[in-house]
N, C-alpha and C positions, 0 to 999 in steps of 0.2 A: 730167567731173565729178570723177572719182580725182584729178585735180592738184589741186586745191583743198585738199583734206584731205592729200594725199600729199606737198605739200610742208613739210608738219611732221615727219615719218616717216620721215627719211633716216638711214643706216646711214653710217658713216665713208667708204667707199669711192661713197657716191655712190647704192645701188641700192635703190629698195622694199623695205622690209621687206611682205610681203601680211599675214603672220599679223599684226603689230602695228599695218597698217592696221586690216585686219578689228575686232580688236581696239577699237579708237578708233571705228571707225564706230558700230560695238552698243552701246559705252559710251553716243553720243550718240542711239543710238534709244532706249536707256533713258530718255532724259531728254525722249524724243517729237520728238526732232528728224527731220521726214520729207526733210530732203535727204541727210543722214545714210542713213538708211534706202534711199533712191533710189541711192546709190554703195552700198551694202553688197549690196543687189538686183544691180545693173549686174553688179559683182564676179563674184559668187556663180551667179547664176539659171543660166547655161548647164550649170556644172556638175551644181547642182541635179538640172534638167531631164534632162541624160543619165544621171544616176545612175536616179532616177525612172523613165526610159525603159526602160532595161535590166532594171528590174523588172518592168516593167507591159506595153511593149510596145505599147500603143495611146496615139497620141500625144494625142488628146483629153482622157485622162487621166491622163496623164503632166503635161499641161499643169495641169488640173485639183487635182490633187493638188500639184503647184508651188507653187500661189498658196493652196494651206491652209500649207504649210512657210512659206512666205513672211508669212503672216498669224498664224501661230502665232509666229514669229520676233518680229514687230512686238507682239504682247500681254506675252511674255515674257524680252524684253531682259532687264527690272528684276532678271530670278530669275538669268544668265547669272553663272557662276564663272570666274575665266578660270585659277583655281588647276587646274582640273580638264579643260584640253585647252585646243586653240584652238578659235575662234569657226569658223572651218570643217568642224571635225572636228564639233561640236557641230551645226551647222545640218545636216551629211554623215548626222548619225546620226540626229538627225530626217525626212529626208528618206526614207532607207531604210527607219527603221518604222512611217511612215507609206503608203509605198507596200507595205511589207509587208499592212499593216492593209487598204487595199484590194483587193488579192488575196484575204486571208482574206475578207473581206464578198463578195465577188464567189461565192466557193466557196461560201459558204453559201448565198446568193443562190441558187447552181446546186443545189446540194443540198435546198435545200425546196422551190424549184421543182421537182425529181425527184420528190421525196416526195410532193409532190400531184399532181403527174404522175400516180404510180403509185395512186394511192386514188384518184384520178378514172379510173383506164383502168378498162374496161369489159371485165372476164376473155372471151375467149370461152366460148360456153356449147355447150350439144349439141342442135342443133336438131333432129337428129331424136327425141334424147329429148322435147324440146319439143312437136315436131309427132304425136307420137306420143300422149303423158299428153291434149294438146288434142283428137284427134283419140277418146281412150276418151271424155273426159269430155264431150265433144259428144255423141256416143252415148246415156250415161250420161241426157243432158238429154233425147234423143228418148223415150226410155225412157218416163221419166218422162211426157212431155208425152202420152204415148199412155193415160193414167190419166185425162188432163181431159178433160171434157164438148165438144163441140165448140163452146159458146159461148165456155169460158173458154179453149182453146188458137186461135182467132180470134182473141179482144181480146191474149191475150200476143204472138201472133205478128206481128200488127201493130207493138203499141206496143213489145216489144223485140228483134226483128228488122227489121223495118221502118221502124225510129225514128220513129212516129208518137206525136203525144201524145194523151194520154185525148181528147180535142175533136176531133181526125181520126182516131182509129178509133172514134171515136161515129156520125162523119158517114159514113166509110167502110163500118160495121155498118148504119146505119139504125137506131140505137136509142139511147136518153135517154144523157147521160152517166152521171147516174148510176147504172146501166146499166153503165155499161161500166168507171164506181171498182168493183163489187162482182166482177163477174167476173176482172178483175184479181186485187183482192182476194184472192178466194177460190182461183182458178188459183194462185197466190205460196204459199199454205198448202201447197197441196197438193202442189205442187213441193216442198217442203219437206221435207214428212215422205216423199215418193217419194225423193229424194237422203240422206235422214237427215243433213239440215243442221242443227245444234240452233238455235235461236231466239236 
């Protein structure tokens, strides 16, 4: 594909110029021409691509970021100066801050992934302090439960140690539910004010 365009392009003695290739190609992608564009790729991509790699390292996006240089190259011919470098050094320098740019995403990527890491991890705590504070304030509930009648520490003992609902420790007591809403009830009061829970 390079002979096509490369036989306009010849230097006195015979040999390619690339830079005033390159040159001519970009001018005609400017103008949307995609064969153009296809010999300026051809040209170009390996380079690209190793440049790209050397940064990046993983060749998937190496590759990946390739074809945004490549794609950002084809939107922005039209803006291309040629007063101000060549068309290689130009696509070189794209290339590189681009593959910089995903490094940095990657990093930060990695960094607030850590940061929620670290607000999601679960401190260890001190079980036996744990087991200890649970094990007074269990006490603390016997205590208390030793204050109620023995009708309302039956209907409690049932329905919240024994996870039964008001309907089976009605049926479990032998007595009305309603019956067994009041001794709740009133058992919950009195818990209450034995613990000095305020209301």
């Amino acid at each position: 594909m390079l002979g096509r365009v490369a036989a306009d392009i010849r230097v006195d003695d015979g040999v390619t110029d690339a830079s005033r290739l390159h040159a001519v190609l970009l001018s005609r992608v400017a103008l949307g021409d995609q064969g153009a564009f296809a010999e300026l790729y051809d040209a170009l991509c390996a380079r690209v691509l190793g440049l790209v790699r050397s940064v990046l390292v993983d060749h998937a996006q190496s590759e990946e970021v390739t074809q945004e240089v490549f794609l950002e190259v084809w939107q922005t011919a039209p803006r291309f100066d040629v007063s101000r470098g060549s068309v290689s050094a130009w696509i070189m320098t794209m290339a590189h801050r681009r593959a910089i740019d995903r490094v940095r995403a990657s990093q930060s990527g990695r960094d607030r992934d850590a940061r929620i890491g670290i607000r999601n991890f679960d401190a260890p705590y001190d079980n036996v302090a744990e087991t200890v504070e649970t094990t007074i304030e269990n006490e603390r509930v016997q205590r208390a439960m030793t204050q109620l009648s023995e009708l309302q520490r039956q209907a409690l003992t049932l329905a919240y140690y024994g996870g039964l609902t008001q309907a089976e420790v009605a049926a479990a007591l032998d007595v009305p539910l309603g019956t067994v809403k009041t001794r709740l009830r009133d058992g919950m009061i009195r818990l209450r004010d034995e613990l000095g829970v305020a209301s």
